[in-house]
C-alpha positions, -999 to +999 in steps of 0.1 A: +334+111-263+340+133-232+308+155-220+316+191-225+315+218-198+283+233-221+266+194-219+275+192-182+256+227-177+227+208-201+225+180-181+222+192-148+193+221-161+176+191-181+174+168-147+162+197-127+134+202-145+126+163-146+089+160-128+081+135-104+058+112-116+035+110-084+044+145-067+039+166-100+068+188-088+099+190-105+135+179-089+145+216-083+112+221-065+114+188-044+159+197-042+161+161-051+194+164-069+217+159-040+246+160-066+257+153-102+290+138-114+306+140-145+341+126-157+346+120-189+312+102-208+305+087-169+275+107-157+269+099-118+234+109-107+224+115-069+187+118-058+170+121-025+136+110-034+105+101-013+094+065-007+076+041-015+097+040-048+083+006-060+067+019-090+081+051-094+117+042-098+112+028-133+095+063-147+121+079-124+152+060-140+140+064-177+131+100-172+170+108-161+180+086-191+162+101-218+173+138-202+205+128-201+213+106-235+190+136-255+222+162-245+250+134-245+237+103-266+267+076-256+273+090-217+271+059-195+247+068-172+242+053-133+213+067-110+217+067-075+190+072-047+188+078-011+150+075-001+137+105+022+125+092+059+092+105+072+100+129+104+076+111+126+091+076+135+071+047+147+085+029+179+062+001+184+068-013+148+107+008+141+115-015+109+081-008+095+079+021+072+042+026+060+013+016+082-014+012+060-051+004+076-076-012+050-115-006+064-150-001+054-183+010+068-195-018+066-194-057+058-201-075+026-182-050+006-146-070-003-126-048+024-103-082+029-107-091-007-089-056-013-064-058+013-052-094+004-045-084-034-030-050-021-005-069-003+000-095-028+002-068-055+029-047-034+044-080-029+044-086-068+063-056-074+092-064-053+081-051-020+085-065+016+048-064+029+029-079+060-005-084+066-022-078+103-057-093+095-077-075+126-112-086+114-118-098+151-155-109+137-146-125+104-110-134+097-105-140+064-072-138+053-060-170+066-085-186+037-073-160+011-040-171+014-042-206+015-033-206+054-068-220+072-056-244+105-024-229+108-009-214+139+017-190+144+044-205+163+066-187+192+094-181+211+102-170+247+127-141+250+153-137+282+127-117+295+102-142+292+076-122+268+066-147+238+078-133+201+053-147+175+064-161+140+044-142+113+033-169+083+042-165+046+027-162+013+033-152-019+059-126-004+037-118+021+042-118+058+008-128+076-008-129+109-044-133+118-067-130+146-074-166+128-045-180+140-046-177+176-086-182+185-107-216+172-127-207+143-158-195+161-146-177+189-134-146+177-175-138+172-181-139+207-155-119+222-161-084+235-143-051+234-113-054+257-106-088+249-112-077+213-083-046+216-059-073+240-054-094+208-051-074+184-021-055+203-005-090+207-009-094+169+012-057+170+034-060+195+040-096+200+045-106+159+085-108+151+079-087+120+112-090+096+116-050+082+087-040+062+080-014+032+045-023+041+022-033+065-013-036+058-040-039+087-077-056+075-098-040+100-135-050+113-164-030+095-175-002+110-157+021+138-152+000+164-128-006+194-101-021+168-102+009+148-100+029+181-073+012+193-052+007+161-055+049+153-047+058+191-016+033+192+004+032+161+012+066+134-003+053+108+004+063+072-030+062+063-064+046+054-076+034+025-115+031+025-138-001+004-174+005-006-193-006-033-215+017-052-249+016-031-263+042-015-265+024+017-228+017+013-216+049+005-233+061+038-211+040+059-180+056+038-192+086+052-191+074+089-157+058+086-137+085+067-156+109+096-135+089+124-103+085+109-104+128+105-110+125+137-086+108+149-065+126+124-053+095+102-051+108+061-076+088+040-051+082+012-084+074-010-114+048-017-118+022-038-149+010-057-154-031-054-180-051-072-183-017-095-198-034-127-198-067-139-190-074-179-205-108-195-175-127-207-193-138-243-207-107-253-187-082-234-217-062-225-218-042-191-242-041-166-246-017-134-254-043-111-252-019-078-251+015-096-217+031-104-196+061-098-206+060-060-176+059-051-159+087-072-187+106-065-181+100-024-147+109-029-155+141-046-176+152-023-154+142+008-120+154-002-103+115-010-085+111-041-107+079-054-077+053-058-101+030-085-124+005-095-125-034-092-157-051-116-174-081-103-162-109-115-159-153-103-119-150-108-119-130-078-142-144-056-123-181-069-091-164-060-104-158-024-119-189-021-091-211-034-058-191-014-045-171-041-050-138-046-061-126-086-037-101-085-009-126-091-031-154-111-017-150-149-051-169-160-070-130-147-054-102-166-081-083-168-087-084-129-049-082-119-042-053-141-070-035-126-058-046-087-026-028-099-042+003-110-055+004-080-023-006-060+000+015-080-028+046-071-026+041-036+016+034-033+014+068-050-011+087-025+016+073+002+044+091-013+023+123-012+014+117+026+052+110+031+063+144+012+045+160+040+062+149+066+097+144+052+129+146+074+163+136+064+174+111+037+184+076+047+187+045+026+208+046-008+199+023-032+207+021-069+181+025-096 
């Protein structure tokens, strides 16, 4: 049955008041509705919408559905979306759209633990992600994904600069500090040589285009951090602590230099929050808890979640894969998930910020 002129009228106030699931504003606020068209029981829907959409297209495409099939119950409905492009554009790394730096205050916290099932998880919900591991002092990622020994292979341009082969794994793109220096040298190298390879890891790595790309920086607030915040725009920074005092402390320190150096702490995570015995289910505080809500509070930084301490992640580090995408974890992966899905949806609010024109259509 053809949608009336009355239904058409419906429809388009009923999308217009739709609310983004991550921006809490509605589609009129945000003017996402570039355009709606209607012929006959065909309803055509156009939407300028900010990015990362990974996890917010789904809420996004059953919200327009149910809007649109509770005024006209058999319209055939097709959602179309052009993603919004952030205004400031990043010319060292052009086909990278969100720079995401992962760091702590200090060691022994899970900072690469976190970043490898970030990636993995973004990777697990159909995004294109790469990995920069930059822990100059520890590189760990290699191990995490199953890539210790390897080596990135190269290429010389006509120019004669080398382009470097990122490695993959489980969807993600890697490249480590790992993979260039023998496994005990990267300890010993000082601050320029330190900031020399990471930049070749940045501007020598043939990234493919990348929703994503995630940077596992060194503890503390070193010349890496320096370097990566006064070189690239990043998107933002997500901060790792556990819930000691001592910990929370550093997060203090390092959210200090990144509002500095004005780079958006898109929130902090929690690792090693509790641990819960598998027979009895009971819960013990082994660190404390709530640190690291309570460290957001106080700081301004939207607290993106909590990971419990558990062997299936520290077996998932050791062993190459991260727990995110083990189906034998459910309990861990859904929790790595909360956590990614929080922090995809703190990047869309730093994006809404700085929104230019729309770019990319895609089809929901």
């Amino acid at each position: 049955m053809a949608i009336s002129e009355q239904q058409a009228e419906q429809i388009r106030n009923a999308l217009a008041h739709i609310t983004d699931p991550d921006l809490d504003r509605t589609f009129d606020e945000l003017k996402a509705i570039h355009e709606v068209k209607i012929d006959g029981s065909n309803v055509d829907v156009y939407l300028t919408l900010i990015q990362p959409l990974h996890f917010a297209a789904e809420a996004i495409n059953t919200l327009c559905r149910q809007a649109i099939h509770a005024i006209a119950p058999d319209a055939k409905v097709n959602i179309f979306v052009q993603e919004a492009q952030a205004a400031q554009q990043n010319r060292i790394l052009p086909g990278v759209k969100n720079l995401i730096a992962v760091a702590s205050g200090k060691g022994g916290v899970g900072k690469s633990t976190i970043t490898a099932n970030l990636a993995a998880g973004l990777a697990k919900r159909g995004a294109r992600v790469g990995l920069i591991d930059a822990d100059i002092h520890g590189p760990s990622i290699p191990a995490m994904f199953g890539l210790e020994g390897r080596q990135l292979d190269g290429e010389k341009t006509e120019d004669g600069k080398v382009l470097l082969h990122p490695l993959e794994r489980y969807g993600v793109q890697v490249a480590s500090i790992g993979f260039m220096l023998e496994r005990d040298q990267a300890a010993i190298l000082r601050g320029p040589m330190q900031a020399g390879y990471f930049r070749a890891l940045v501007e020598q790595v043939k990234w493919d285009a990348l929703d994503y790309l995630l940077f596992d920086l060194p503890p503390g607030t070193g010349d890496i951090q320096l370097t990566l915040t006064q070189s690239l725009p990043l998107t933002g920074a997500v901060i790792v602590t556990t819930p000691q005092d001592i910990s929370l402390s550093d997060v203090r320190r390092g959210i200090a230099m990144f509002n500095r150096v004005n780079v958006d702490i898109l929130g902090v995570v929690e690792n090693m929050s509790y641990y819960v015995c598998p027979t009895c289910g009971h819960r013990e505080d082994i660190f404390s808890h709530g640190g690291g809500k309570n460290i957001s509070g106080e700081l301004g930084a939207p607290f993106l979640g909590e990971l419990p301490l558990n062997i299936k992640v520290r077996e998932g580090g050791d062993e190459g894969m991260p727990v995110v995408i083990n189906r034998e974890a459910p309990y861990q992966s859904e929790a790595l998930m909360n956590i990614t899905r929080a922090t995809v949806a703190e990047i869309r609010r730093k994006n809404l910020r700085s929104t230019a024109a729309p770019v990319v259509q895609i089809s929901l």
